[in-house]
C-alpha positions in Angstrom: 74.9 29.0 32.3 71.1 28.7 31.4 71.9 31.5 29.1 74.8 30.3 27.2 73.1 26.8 26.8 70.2 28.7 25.1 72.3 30.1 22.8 74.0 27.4 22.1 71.2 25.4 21.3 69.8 28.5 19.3 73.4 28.5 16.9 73.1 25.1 16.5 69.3 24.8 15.0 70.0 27.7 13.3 73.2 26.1 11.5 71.1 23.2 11.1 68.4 24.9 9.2 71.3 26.5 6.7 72.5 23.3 5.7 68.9 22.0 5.3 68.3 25.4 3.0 71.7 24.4 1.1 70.5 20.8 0.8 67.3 21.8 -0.6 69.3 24.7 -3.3 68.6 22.1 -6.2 65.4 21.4 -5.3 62.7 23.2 -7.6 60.2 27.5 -8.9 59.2 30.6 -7.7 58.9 34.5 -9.4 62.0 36.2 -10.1 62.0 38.5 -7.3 63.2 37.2 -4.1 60.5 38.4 -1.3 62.1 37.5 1.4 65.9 39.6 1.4 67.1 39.6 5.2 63.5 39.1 6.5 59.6 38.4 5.8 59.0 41.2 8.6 61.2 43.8 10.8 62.8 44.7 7.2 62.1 47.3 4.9 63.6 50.7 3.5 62.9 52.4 7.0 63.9 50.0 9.3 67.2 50.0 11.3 68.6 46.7 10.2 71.5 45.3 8.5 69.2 44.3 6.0 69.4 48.3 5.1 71.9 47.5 3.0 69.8 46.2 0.3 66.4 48.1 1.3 67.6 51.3 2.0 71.0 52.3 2.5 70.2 55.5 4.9 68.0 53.3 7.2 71.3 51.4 8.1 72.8 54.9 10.1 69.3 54.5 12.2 71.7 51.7 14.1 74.5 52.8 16.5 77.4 50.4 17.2 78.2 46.8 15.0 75.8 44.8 14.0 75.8 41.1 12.1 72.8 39.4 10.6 72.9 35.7 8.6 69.3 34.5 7.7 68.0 31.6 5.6 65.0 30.9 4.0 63.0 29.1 1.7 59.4 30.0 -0.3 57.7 26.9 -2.0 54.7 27.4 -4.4 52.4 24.6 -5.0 50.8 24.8 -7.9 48.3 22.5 -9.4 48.3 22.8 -13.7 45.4 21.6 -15.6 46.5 21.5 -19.7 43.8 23.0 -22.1 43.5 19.8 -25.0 45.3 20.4 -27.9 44.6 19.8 -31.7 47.6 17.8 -32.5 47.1 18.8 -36.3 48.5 22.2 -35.1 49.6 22.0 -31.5 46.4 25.2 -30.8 44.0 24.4 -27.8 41.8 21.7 -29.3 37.8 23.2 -29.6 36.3 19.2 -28.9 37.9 17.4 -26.1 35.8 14.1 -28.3 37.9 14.5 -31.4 40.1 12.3 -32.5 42.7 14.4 -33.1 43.3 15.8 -29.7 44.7 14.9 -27.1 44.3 15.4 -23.6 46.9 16.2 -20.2 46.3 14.5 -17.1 46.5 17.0 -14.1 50.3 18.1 -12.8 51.0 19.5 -9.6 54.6 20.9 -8.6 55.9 21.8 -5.3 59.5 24.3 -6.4 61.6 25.2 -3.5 63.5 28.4 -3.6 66.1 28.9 -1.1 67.1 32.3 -0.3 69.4 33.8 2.6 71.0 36.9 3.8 74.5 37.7 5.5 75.6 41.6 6.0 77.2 43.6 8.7 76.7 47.1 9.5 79.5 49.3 12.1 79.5 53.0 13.0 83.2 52.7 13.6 82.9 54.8 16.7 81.6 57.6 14.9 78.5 60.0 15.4 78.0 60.3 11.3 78.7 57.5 9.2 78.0 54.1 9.1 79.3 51.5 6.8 77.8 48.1 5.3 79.2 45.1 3.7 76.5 42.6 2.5 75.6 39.5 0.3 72.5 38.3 -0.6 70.1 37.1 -3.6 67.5 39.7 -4.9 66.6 38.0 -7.5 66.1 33.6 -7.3 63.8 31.3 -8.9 63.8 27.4 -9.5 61.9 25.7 -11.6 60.4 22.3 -11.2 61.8 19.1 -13.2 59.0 17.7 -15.4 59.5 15.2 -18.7 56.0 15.4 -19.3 52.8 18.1 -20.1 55.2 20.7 -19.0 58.1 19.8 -20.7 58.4 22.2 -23.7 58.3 25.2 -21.0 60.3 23.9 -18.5 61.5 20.6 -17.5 63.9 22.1 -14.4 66.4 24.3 -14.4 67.2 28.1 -11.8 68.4 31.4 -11.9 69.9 33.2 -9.5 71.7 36.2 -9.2 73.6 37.1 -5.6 74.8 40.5 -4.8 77.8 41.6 -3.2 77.3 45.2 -1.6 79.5 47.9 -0.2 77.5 50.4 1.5 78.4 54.1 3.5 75.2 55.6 5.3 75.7 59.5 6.6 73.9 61.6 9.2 73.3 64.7 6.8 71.4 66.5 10.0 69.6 64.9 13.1 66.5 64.3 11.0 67.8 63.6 7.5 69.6 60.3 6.8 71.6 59.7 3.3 72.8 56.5 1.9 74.7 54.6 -0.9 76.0 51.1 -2.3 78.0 49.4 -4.7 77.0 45.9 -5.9 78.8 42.9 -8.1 75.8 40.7 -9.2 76.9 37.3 -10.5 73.9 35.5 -12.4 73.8 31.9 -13.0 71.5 29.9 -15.3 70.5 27.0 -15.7 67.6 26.2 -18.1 66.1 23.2 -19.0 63.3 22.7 -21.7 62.1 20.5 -24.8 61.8 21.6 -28.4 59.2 20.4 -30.7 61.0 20.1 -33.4 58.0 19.2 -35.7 55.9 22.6 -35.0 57.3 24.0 -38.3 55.8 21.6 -40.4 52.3 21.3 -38.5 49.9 21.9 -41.3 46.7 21.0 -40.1 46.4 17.9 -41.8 48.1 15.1 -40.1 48.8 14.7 -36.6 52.1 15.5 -35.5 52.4 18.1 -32.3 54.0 17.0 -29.0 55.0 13.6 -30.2 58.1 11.6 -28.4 60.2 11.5 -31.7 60.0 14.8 -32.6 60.7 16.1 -28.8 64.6 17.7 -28.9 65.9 17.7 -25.2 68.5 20.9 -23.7 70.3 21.2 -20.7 72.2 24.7 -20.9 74.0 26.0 -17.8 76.4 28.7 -17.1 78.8 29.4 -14.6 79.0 32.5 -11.9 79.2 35.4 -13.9 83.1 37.2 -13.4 82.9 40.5 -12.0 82.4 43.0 -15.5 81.3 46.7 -16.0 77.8 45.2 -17.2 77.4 43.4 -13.7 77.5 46.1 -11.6 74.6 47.6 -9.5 74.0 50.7 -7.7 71.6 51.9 -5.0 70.9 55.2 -3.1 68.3 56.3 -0.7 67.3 59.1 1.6 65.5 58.8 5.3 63.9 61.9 6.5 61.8 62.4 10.2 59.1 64.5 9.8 58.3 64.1 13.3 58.7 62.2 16.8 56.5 59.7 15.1 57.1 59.6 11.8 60.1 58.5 9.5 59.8 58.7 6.0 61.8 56.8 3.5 62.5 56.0 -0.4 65.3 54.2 -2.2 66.3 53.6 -5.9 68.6 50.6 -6.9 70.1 50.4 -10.4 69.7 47.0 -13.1 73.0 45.7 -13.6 74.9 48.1 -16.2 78.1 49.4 -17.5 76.1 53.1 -17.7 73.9 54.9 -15.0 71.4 55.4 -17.2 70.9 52.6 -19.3 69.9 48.8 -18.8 72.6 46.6 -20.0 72.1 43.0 -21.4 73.8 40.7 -19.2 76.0 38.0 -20.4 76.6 34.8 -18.7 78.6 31.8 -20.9 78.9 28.6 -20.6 77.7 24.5 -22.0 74.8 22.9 -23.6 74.3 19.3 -24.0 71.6 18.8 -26.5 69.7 15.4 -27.0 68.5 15.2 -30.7 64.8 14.0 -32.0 64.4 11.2 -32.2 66.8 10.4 -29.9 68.6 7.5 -32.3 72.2 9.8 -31.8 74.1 10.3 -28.7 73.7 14.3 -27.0 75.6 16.8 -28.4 77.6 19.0 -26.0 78.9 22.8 -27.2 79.5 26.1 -25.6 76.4 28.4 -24.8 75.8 32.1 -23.8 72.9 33.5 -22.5 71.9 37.4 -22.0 69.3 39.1 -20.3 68.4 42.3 -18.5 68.0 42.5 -14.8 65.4 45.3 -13.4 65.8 48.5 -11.7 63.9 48.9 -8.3 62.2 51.7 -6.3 61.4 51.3 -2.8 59.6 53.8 -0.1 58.2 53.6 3.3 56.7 55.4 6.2 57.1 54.4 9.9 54.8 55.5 12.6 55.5 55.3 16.1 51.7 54.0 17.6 52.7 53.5 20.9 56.4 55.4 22.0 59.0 52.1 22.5 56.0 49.5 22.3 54.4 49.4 18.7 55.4 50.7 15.0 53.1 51.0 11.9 55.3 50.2 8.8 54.1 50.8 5.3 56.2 50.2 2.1 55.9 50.4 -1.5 57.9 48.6 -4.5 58.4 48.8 -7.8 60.4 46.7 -9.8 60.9 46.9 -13.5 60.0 43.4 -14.5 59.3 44.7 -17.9 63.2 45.1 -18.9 63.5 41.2 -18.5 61.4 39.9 -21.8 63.1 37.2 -23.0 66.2 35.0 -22.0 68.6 35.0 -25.3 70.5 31.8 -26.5 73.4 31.0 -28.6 74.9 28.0 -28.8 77.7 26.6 -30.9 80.4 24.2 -31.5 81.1 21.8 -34.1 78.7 18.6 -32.5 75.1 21.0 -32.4 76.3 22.1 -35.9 76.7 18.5 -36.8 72.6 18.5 -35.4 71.7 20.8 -37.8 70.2 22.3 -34.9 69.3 25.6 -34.5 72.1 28.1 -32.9 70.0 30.7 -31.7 67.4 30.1 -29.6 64.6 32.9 -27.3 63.0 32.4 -24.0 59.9 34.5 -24.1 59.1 36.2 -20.6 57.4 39.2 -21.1 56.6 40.0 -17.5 55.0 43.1 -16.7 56.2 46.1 -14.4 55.5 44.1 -10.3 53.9 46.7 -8.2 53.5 45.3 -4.3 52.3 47.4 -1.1 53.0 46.2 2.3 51.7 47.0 6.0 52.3 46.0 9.2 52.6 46.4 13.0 56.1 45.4 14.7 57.4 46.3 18.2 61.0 47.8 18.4 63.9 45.3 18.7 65.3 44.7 22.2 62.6 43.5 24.2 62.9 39.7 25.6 60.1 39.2 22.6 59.4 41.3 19.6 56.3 40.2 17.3 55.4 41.6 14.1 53.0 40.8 11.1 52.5 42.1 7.8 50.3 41.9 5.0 51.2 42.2 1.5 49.8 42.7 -1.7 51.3 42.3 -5.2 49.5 43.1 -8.7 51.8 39.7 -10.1 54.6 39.8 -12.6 52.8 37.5 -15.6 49.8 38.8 -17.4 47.2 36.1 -17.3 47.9 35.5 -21.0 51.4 34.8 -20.8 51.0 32.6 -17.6 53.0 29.3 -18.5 54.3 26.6 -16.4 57.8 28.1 -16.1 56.2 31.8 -15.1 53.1 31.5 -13.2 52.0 34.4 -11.2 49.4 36.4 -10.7 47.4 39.2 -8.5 48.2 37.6 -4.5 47.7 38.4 -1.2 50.6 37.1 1.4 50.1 37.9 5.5 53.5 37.2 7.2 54.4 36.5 11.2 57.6 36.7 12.6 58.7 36.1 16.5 62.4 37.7 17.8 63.9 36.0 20.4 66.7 38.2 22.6 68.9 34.9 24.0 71.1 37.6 25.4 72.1 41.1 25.3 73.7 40.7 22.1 72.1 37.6 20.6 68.9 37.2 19.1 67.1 34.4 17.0 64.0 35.2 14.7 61.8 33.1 13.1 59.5 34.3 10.5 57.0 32.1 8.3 54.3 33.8 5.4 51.6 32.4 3.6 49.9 33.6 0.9 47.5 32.5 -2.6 47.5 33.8 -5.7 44.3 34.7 -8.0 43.2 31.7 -10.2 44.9 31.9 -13.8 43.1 30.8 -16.8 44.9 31.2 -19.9 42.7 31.3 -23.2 44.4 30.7 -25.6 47.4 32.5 -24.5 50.2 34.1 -25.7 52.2 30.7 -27.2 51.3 30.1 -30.2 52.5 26.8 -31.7 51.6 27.5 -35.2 53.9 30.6 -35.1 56.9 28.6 -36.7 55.0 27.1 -39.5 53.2 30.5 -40.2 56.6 32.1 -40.7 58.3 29.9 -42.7 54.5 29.3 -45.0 54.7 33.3 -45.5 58.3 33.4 -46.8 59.4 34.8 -43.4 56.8 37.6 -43.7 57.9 40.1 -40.6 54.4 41.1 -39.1 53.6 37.1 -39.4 57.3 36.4 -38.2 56.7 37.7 -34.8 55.8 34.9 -32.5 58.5 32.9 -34.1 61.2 35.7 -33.2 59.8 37.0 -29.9 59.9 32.9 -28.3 56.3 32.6 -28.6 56.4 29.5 -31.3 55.9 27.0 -28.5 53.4 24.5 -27.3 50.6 25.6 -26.4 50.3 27.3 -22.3 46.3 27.2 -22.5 44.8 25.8 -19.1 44.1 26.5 -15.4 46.7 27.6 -13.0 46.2 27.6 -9.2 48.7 28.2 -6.7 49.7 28.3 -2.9 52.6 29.9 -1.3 54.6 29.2 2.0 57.3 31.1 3.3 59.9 30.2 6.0 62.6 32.2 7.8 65.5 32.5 10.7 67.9 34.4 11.5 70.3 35.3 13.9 71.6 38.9 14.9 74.3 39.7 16.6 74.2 43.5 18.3 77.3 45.5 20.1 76.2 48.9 20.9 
């Protein structure tokens, strides 16, 4: 009876916590790359878990019997952003805070909420060789925090997410080698919000007119879940090989999104815009929208050393992802009230991340145990060069350490709680990548190309110039179901 009330009380917190996670969906921003997919510890691509699924296929056949997992989580990064003053001549950080032509940004700090979960299943079917996996999740989730003010032309609130649904088979090639495969749906949604300066293309350097009120064109562009297409589908694969009594070795590839195996395809997601015109004398606009991007490929490997037989493991892990392949966010909009605007049509997000490299290591006891603890520590080299930090993309070189505690409530029910915590490197962006002098250059040239570029890469925007600090937090739990 003790038992039962325990886990009782264990499914009802834990249910509790979901709908606080779902609650707090809309809340706010962190990276693109979810780092916490079925676990902040006892996860990874050699680790027997249902989690497998998305980390290694092959590690799920590690597992004998059926197995359930449902986590959910939530990462929040506090950042403080301190403006560089601007010359509002030309919108470029100002060279005298004195002048009288620049202005100056009070201090902003935001607080985005991410939520994130897992929920996946793993069963043997009663069979010594094969093991199969059904799984959804989201990889890949960031939220970005609402703000009318200094932040405004980068980001004033908005998300992206993009769940996976995975079918996965894992086979016992031989005692010793482990092989494994999936099949994902991914369906993106977006939803962006951000200003336009609409008088940055006639900033000539002689009269103030940068970030002004009047001349500050709202959007609010959202699609729906993207339907099932060729372009939305995802593969993975991985391989699991035990090179000794103590040592498992592991590496896993997983595919971007794409119609082709060996090409990244441009994703597209449609849906609305409502636009509210400078100088916001007419009433918002509302037409259709479409936005495409590229989602990145991923390699993941591991090592797992038994330290002490049935009390301790060593796990090690390396990722790639190929951030790179996601440089910009591309927007169309149309319909016969934004062509009544006179607004523009097409419209680019510049992202230009960089290739996110990360190394983790850690100690963990093997599941089954009354208690199982485990820790990690991981480092990442950070997504955003330091000259394309902006508020909507700020990250950086970071160091997170991560605890979790497992919790057996009975011989097939166990509760895990897992938190992280972790700071990035101090950004300071000067001058940046954003140029806001980029549209007038253009159009002044006669739409020279080489002068043309910031203007067609997204880079024509306010000014990102200033200091960047940031703190993260990380919480998890889950609950695990196990019949051997």
């Amino acid at each position: 009876m003790i038992v039962r009330g325990r886990a009782r009380s264990a499914l009802l917190g834990a249910a509790a916590f979901v709908l606080v996670m779902l609650a707090a969906a809309r809340a706010s921003a962190t990276p693109l790359v979810a780092p916490q997919t079925g676990g902040l510890v006892f996860v990874g691509p050699t680790s027997a878990h249902p989690s497998a699924i998305f980390w290694n296929p092959a590690a799920a056949g590690l597992q004998r019997g059926t197995h359930f997992h449902l986590a959910a989580g939530v990462d929040l990064r506090r950042t403080t952003i301190e403006r560089a003053p601007i010359d509002t001549r030309t919108g470029e950080p100002a060279s005298s805070a004195a002048a009288s032509t620049t202005q100056t940004f009070a201090p902003v700090t935001t607080s985005p909420l991410t939520p994130g979960g897992f929920a996946g299943v793993t069963s043997d079917l009663d069979t010594d060789r094969v093991t199969l996996g059904v799984a959804v999740y989201t990889p890949f989730a960031e939220e970005l925090a609402p703000n009318e003010d200094a932040l405004r032309y980068h980001a004033r609130g908005g998300s992206f997410y993009a769940p996976y649904g995975t079918l996965s088979v894992s086979f016992r090639a031989a005692s010793t080698i482990l092989l494994g495969a999936g099949l994902s749906a991914v369906y993106p949604r977006v939803d962006l919000r951000f200003a336009r300066d609409v008088a940055l293309g006639d900033c000539n350097g002689t009269t103030a007119c940068a970030e002004t009120d009047a001349a500050t064109e709202r959007y609010d562009l959202t699609t729906g879940w993207q339907r099932i297409t060729p372009d939305a589908i995802s593969f993975n694969a991985g391989a699991m090989v035990k090179l000794s009594d103590r040592l498992w070795l592991a590496a896993a590839y997983h595919s971007p999104p794409s119609s082709t195996a060996s090409s990244t395809t441009a994703i597209p997601s449609a849906g609305g815009v409502v636009i509210d015109p400078a100088p916001h004398e007419a009433s918002p606009a509302s037409g259709d929208a479409r936005v495409t991007f590229h989602l990145p490929q991923m390699v993941q490997a591991g090592a797992r050393v038994t330290l002490v037989p049935g009390r301790w493991f060593l796990h090690a892990g390396l990722r790639w992802v190929d951030l790179s392949t996601h440089r910009d966010l591309d927007l169309r909009v149309a319909g016969p009230e934004v062509r009544a605007l006179d607004a523009p049509e097409w419209l680019v997000r510049y992202r230009g991340l960089r290739d996110l490299w990360a190394v983790d290591v850690g100690v963990e006891q093997p599941a089954g145990g009354t208690l199982r603890v485990g820790a990690r520590l991981r480092l990442e080299n950070g997504a955003v060069p330091e000259s394309h930090v902006a508020p909507n993309q700020i990250d950086g070189p970071s160091a997170t350490v991560a605890a979790g505690l497992e919790f057996q409530l009975t011989p097939t029910l166990a509760l895990s709680l897992q938190g992280t915590v972790g700071a990035l490197l101090p950004r300071t962006v000067d001058p940046g990548v954003f140029t806001p002098s980029g549209e007038f250059d253009c159009t002044s040239s006669g739409y020279d190309l080489d002068r043309c570029i910031p203007a067609r890469e997204g880079r024509a925007l306010p000014s990102a110039a200033g200091d960047y600090n940031s703190t993260t937090f990380g919480l998890l739990v889950a609950l695990s179901y196990d019949r051997l």
